[in-house]
ZAMARGU-4260 file (C-alpha; in steps of 0.2 Angstrom, whole numbers, plus 5000, padded with zeros to 4 digits):
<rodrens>
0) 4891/4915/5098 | 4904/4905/5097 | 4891/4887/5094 | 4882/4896/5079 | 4883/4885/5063
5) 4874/4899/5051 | 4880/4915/5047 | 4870/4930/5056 | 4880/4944/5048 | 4896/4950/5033
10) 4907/4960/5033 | 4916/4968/5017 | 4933/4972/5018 | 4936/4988/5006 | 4952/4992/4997
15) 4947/5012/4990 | 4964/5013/4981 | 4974/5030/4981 | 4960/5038/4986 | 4958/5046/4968
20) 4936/5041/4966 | 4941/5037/4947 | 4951/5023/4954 | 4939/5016/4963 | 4936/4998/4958
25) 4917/4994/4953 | 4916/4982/4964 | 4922/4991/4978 | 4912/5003/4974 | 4895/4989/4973
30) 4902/4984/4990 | 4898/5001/4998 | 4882/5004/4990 | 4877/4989/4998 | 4883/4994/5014
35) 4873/4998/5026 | 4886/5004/5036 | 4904/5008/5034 | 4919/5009/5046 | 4936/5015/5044
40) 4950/5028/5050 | 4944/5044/5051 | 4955/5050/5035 | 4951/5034/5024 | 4931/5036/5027
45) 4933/5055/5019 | 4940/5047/5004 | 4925/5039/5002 | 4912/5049/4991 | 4898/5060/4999
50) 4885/5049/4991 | 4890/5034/4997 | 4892/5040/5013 | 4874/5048/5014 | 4860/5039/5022
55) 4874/5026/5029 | 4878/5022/5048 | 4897/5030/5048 | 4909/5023/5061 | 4924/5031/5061
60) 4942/5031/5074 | 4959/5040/5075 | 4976/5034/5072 | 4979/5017/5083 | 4961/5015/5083
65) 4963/4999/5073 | 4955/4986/5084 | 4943/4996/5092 | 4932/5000/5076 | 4936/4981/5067
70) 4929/4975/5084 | 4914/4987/5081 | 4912/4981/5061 | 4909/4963/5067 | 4897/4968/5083
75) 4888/4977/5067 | 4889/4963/5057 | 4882/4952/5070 | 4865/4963/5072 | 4863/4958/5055
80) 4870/4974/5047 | 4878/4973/5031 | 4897/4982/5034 | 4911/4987/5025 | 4926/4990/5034
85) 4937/5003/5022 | 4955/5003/5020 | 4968/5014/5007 | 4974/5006/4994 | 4972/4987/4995
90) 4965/4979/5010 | 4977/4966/5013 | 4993/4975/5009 | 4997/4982/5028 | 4978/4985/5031
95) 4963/4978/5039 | 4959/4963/5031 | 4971/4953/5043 | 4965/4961/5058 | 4948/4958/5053
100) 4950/4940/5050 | 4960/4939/5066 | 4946/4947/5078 | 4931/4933/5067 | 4944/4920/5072
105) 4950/4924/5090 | 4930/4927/5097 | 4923/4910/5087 | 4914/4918/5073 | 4923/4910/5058
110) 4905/4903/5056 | 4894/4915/5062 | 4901/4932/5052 | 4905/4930/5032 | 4921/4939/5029
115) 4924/4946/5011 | 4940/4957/5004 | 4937/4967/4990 | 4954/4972/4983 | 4960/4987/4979
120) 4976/4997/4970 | 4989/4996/4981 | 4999/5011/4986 | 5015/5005/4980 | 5007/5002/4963
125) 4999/5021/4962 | 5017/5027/4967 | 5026/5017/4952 | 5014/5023/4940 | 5018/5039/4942
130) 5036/5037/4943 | 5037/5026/4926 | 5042/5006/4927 | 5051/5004/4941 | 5043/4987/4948
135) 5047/4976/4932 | 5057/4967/4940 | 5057/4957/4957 | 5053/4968/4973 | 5050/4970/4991
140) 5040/4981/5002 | 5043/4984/5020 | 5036/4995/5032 | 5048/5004/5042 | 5036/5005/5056
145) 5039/4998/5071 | 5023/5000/5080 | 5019/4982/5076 | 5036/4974/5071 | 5052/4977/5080
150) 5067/4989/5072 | 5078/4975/5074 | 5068/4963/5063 | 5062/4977/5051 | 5080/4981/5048
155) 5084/4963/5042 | 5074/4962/5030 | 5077/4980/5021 | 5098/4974/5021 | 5092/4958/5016
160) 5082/4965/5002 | 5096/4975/4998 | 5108/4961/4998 | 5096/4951/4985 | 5096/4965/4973
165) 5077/4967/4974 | 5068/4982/4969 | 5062/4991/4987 | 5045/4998/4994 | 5047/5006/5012
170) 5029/5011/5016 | 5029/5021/5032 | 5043/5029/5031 | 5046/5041/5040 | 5034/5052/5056
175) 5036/5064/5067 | 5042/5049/5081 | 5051/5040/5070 | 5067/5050/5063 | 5079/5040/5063
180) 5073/5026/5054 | 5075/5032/5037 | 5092/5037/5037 | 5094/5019/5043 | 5086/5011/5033
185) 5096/5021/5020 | 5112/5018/5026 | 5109/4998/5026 | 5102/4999/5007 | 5119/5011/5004
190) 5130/4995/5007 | 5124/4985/4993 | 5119/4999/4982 | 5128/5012/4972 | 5126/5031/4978
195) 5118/5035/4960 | 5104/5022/4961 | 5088/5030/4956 | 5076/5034/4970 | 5057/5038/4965
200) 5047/5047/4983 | 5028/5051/4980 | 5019/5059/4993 | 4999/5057/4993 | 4999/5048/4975
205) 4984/5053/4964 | 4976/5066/4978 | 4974/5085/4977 | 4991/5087/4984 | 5004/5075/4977
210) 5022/5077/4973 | 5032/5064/4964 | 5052/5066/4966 | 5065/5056/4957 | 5083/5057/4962
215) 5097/5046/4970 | 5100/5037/4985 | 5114/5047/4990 | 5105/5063/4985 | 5088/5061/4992
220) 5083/5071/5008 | 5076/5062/5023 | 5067/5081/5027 | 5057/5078/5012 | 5050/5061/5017
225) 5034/5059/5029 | 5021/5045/5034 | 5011/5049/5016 | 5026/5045/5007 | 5031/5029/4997
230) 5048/5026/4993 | 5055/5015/4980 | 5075/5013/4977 | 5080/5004/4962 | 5090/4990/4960
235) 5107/4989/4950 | 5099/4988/4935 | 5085/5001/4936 | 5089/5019/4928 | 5083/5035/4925
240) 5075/5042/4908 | 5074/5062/4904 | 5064/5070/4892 | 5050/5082/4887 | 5038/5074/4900
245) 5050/5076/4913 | 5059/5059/4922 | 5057/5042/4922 | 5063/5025/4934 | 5063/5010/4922
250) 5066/4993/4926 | 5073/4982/4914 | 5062/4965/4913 | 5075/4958/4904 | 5071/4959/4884
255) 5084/4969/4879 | 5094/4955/4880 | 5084/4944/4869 | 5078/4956/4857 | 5083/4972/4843
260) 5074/4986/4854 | 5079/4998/4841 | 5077/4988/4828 | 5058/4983/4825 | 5058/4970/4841
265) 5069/4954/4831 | 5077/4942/4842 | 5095/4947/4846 | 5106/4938/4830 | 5094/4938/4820
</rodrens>
């Protein structure tokens, strides 16, 4: 296969977003339809809708079943079966765009199987909606999993993020394996943060059952955190509004210190 100059097959990867079928991107949305089949974790393909599904080849693995059904989206694709591979929120944001691209690459198919990424809402992004602003400013996500990525590098990063001041995202915080790493993690954002710093957790962001929980990061419960959790810990400027609607994590971006706020939007000294 590796000698082919023309393409014999494409695969689509799929960002479905939150999982919420009104935030479907159209385009993603075209991509399925075109589909003639469409691979994915087991929980991700049950986000796609019913009709898409119908009348479709449906491939579909387990946890850590990663490789095994990329490597059956590209044998598809080679047959000459239009496939979209399906991923939660965006496809190249701690998904399967990558591994796709790496399996094309490592078996010689860069010329012989079109690779297309349809993107999708990111799960940090659905997570700050609900919580208010809290991503105005600069921020970093990590993953505290350490099936991929060893704890020792994983925990670099969060105390370097920490350290710079940035906004955090930890994805994957915490499983039934995994307990210690959050409290971890925790402590080493705890050295460069004050204990009041606003703390925003959504579980399952715009699904049937989701919670959204703003506290502090010395008041937030590592009990209450699991692996459909998204995490995001302000920096020393972020704060917490209250009001009828309930609370809010804001940002600052920074035009307060330029402009009246309060007083119709003029430039400060005017």
């Amino acid at each position: 296969m590796s000698g082919q100059s023309e393409r014999t097959g494409r695969i689509t990867v799929v960002g479905l977003g939150p999982g919420d079928a009104a935030l479907l991107a159209p385009m993603a949305r075209a991509a399925l339809l075109r589909a003639a089949a469409i691979v994915g974790y087991k929980a991700y393909v049950e986000l796609v809708e019913p009709e898409i599904l119908a009348g479709r080849q449906v491939v579909s693995t387990g946890m850590t079943g990663e490789v095994e059904r990329c490597a059956k989206a590209v044998d598809l694709a080679l047959s000459g079966v239009e496939t979209a591979v399906v991923c939660s929120g965006d496809p190249g944001v701690y998904a399967m765009a990558g591994l796709v691209l790496e399996l094309v690459e490592a078996r010689g198919l860069l010329a012989a199987v079109e690779v297309e990424v349809v993107p999708g809402i990111p799960a940090v992004c659905a997570a700050a909606a609900l919580l208010g602003a809290p991503l105005m400013h600069d921020f970093a996500v990590v993953s505290l999993s350490d099936l991929l990525t060893p704890w020792e590098a994983i925990a670099r990063r969060v105390e370097a993020a920490a350290a710079a001041d940035f906004v955090i995202a930890l994805y994957n915080p915490r499983s039934g394996r995994r307990q210690s790493h959050l409290p971890r993690a925790l402590e080493l954002i705890a050295r460069h943060r004050a204990p009041q710093t606003p703390v925003g957790l959504v579980k399952s962001a715009f699904r049937p059952q989701q919670q959204v929980l703003i506290t502090t990061l010395s008041g937030l419960e590592a009990d209450d955190v699991d692996m459909q959790s998204i995490l995001l810990v302000g920096n020393s400027s972020t704060r917490m509004l209250t009001g009828p609607c309930g609370g809010r994590m804001l940002t600052p971006r920074g035009y307060a210190g330029k402009y009246q706020l309060a007083n119709g939007g003029r430039p400060q000294g005017l």
